[in-house]
C-alpha positions as CSV (number, residue, x, y, z in Angstrom):
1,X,18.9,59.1,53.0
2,X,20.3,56.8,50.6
3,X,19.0,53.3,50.2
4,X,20.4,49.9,51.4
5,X,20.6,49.0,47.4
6,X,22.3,51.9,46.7
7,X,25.3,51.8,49.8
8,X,25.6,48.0,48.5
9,X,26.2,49.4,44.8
10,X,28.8,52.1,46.2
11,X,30.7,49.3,48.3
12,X,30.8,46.7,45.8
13,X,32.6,49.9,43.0
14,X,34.8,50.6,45.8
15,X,35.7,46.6,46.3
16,X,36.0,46.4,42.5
17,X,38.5,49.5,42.1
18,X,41.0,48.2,44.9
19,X,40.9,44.9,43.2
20,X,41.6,46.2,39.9
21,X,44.5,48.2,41.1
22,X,45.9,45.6,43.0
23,X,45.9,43.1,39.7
24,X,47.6,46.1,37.6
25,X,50.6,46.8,40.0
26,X,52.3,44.0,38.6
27,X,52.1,44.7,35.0
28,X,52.7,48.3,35.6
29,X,54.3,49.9,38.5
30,X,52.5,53.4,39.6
31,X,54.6,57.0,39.2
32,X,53.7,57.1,42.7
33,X,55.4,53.6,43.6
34,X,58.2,54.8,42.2
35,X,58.3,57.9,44.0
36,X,57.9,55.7,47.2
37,X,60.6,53.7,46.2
38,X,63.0,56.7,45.7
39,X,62.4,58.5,48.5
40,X,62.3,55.3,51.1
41,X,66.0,55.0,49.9
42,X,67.1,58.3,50.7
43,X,66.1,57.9,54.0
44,X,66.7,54.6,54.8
45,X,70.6,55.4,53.2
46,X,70.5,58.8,55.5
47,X,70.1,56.5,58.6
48,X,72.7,53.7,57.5
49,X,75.2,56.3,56.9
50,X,74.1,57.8,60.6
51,X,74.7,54.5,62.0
52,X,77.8,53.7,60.9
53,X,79.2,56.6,61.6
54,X,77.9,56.7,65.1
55,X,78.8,52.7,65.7
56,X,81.6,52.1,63.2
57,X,79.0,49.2,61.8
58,X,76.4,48.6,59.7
59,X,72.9,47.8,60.5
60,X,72.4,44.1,58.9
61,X,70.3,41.1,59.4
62,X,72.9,38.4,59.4
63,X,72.9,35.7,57.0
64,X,74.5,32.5,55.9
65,X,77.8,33.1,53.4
66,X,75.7,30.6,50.7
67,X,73.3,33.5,50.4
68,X,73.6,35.5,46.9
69,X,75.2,38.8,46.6
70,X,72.3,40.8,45.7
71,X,70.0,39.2,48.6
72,X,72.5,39.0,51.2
73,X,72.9,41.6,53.8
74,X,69.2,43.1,54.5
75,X,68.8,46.6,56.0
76,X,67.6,45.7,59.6
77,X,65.2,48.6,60.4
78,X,65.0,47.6,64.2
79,X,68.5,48.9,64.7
80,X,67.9,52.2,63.3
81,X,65.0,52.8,65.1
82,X,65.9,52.1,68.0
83,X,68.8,55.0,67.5
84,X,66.3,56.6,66.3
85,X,67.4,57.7,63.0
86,X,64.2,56.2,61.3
87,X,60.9,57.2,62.7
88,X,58.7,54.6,60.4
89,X,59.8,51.9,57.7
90,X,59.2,53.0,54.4
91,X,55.7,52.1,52.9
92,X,57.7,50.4,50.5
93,X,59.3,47.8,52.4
94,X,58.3,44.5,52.8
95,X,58.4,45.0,56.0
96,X,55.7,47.7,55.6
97,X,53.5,45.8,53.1
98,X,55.4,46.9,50.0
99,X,57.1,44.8,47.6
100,X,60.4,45.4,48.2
101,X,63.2,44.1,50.3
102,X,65.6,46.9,51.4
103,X,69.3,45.8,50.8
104,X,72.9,47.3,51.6
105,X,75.8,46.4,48.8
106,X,79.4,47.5,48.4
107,X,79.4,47.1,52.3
108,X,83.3,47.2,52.6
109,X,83.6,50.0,50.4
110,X,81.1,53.0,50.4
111,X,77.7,51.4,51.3
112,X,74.5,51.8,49.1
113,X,71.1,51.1,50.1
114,X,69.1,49.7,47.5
115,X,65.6,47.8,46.9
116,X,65.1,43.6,46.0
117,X,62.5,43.2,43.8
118,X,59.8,40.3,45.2
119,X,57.8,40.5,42.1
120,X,60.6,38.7,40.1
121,X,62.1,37.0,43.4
122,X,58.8,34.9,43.8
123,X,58.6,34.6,39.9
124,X,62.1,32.7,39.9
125,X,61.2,31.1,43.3
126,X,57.7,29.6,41.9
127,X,59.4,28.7,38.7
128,X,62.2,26.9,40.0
129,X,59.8,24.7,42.2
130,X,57.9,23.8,39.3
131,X,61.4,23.0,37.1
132,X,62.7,20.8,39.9
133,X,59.2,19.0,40.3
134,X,59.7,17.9,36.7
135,X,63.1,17.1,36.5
136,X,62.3,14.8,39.4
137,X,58.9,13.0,37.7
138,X,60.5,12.9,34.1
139,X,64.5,13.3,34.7
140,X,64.6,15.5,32.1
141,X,64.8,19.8,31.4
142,X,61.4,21.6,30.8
143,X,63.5,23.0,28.1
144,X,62.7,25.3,25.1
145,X,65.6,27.4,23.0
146,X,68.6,27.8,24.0
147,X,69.0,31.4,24.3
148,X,72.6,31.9,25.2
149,X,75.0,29.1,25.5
150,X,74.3,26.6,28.3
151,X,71.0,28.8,28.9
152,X,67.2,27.9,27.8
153,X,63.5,29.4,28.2
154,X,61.8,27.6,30.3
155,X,58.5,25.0,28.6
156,X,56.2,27.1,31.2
157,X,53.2,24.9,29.7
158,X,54.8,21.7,30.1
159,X,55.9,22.1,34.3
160,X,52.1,23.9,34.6
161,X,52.8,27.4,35.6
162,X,50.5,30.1,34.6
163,X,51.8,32.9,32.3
164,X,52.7,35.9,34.1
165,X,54.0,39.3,33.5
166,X,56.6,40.5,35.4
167,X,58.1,43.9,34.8
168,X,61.7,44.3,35.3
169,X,62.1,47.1,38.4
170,X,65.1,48.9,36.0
171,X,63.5,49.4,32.3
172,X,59.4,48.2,33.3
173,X,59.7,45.9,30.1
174,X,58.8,42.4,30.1
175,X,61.5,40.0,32.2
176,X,62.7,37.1,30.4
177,X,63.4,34.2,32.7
178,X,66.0,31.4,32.1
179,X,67.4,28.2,33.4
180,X,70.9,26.7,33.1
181,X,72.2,22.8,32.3
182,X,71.3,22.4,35.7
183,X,67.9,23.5,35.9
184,X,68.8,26.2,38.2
185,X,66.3,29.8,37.6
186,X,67.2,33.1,37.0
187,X,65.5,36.4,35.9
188,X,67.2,37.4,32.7
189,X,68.6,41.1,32.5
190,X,70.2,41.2,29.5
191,X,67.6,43.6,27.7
192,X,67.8,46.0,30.6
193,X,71.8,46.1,30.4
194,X,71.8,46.7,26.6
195,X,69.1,49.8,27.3
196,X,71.4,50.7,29.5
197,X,74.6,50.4,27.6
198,X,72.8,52.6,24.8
199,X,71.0,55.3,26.6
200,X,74.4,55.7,28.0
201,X,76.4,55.5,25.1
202,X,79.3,54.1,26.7
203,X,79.9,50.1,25.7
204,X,81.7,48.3,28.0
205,X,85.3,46.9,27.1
206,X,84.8,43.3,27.3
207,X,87.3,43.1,30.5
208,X,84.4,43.9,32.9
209,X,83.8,40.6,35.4
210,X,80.2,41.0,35.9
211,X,78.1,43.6,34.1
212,X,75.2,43.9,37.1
213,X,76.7,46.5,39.3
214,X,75.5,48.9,36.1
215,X,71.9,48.2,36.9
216,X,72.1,49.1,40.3
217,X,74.3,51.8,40.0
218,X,72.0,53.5,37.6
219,X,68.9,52.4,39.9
220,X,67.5,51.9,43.6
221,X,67.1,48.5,42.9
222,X,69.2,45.2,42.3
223,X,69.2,42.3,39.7
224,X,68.0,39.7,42.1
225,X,67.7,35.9,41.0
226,X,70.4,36.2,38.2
227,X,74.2,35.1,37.1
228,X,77.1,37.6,35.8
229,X,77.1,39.4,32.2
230,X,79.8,39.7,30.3
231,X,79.9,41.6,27.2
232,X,80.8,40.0,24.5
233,X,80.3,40.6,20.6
234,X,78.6,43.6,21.2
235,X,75.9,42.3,23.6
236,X,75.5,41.0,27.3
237,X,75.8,37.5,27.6
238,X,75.2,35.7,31.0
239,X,78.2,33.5,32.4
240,X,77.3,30.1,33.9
241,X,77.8,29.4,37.7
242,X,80.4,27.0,38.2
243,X,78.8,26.2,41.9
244,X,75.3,26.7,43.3
């Protein structure tokens, strides 16, 4: 029979290992996350595409028109279960615990399901508290470089906010994150469109509106918390909003 002292050793490795994979998963998302990822898509696109062609409609959560694009029309999983084309939510939902937020787009053409990343939503989200705060106290832009014109890397240091690595959900490298003349937030993609560009080895034209629809084509997920690209002198340059 083993010893209180040595049941208290085996708990407190077993604490320490859940901890230490919980702090990883945001530098460095698990084949296994992945995996989850992919496959709650398939099914969650199998039972949207059920549903609308049983209903003629999609199953949405409705939501207000100043909503972004790639935030804006959430999969609502109550619908589909109770039709039951979806026994369970998929693990990595938000719903479910995950860290994702399941998302239809092209909804008046050919609907795709695909995943909003919360890692970099609640990046932009914290960051952007901490930007207006300042802006606020000292009427001025926690401004660094500007990085592309009318853009700037945000003085992390000087608004207070701990360093923190977020991995975009498309390449896994390190996001970049920005803010405009306005000291509006966004995650910057740029690096993940110009992998893209040359892994495919097809460069845009230069008459493309908005250069996003590439990442989520080529990916479950979408480029949440960011403006348009446009390519221009052979590289992706983001366009500034002429609204909020």
């Amino acid at each position: 029979m083993r010893s209180g002292r040595q049941i208290c050793c085996i708990v407190l490795f077993v604490i320490m290992s859940m901890t230490l994979q919980g702090c990883l998963y945001p530098k460095e998302m698990r084949k296994e996350s992945q995996q989850s990822v992919r496959e709650g898509v398939l099914l969650v696109q199998n039972a949207v595409d059920q549903y609308q062609k049983d209903t003629g409609l999609l199953p949405l959560v409705s939501s207000d028109e100043s909503v972004p694009r790639y935030e804006k029309f959430r999969v609502n999983f109550e619908l589909l279960k109770r039709k039951d084309l979806l026994s369970a939510i998929p693990g990595s939902a938000f719903e479910s615990g995950g860290s994702g937020v399941y998302l239809i787009i092209d909804e008046e053409t050919i609907p795709k399901v695909k995943v909003m990343d919360l890692l970099t939503s609640q990046r932009v989200n914290d960051l952007a508290r901490a930007v207006d705060a300042h802006i606020r106290a000292k009427g001025a832009l926690p401004k660094q470089e500007e990085v592309y014109p009318g853009f700037y890397r945000i003085d992390e240091k000087l608004i207070g906010i701990q360093p923190v690595e977020v991995r975009s959900p498309f390449s896994r490298s390190v996001l970049s994150f920005m803010m405009d003349e306005q000291g509006r937030v966004y995650a910057d993609y740029a690096q993940d469109i110009m992998q893209l560009v040359e892994s495919s080895g097809k460069q845009p034209t230069g008459q493309e509106k908005d250069l996003r629809p590439m990442l989520a084509d080529a990916s479950f997920f979408v480029p949440v918390k960011s403006v348009a690209y446009k390519w221009s002198n052979g590289a992706p340059v983001p366009q500034e909003e002429t609204s909020k």
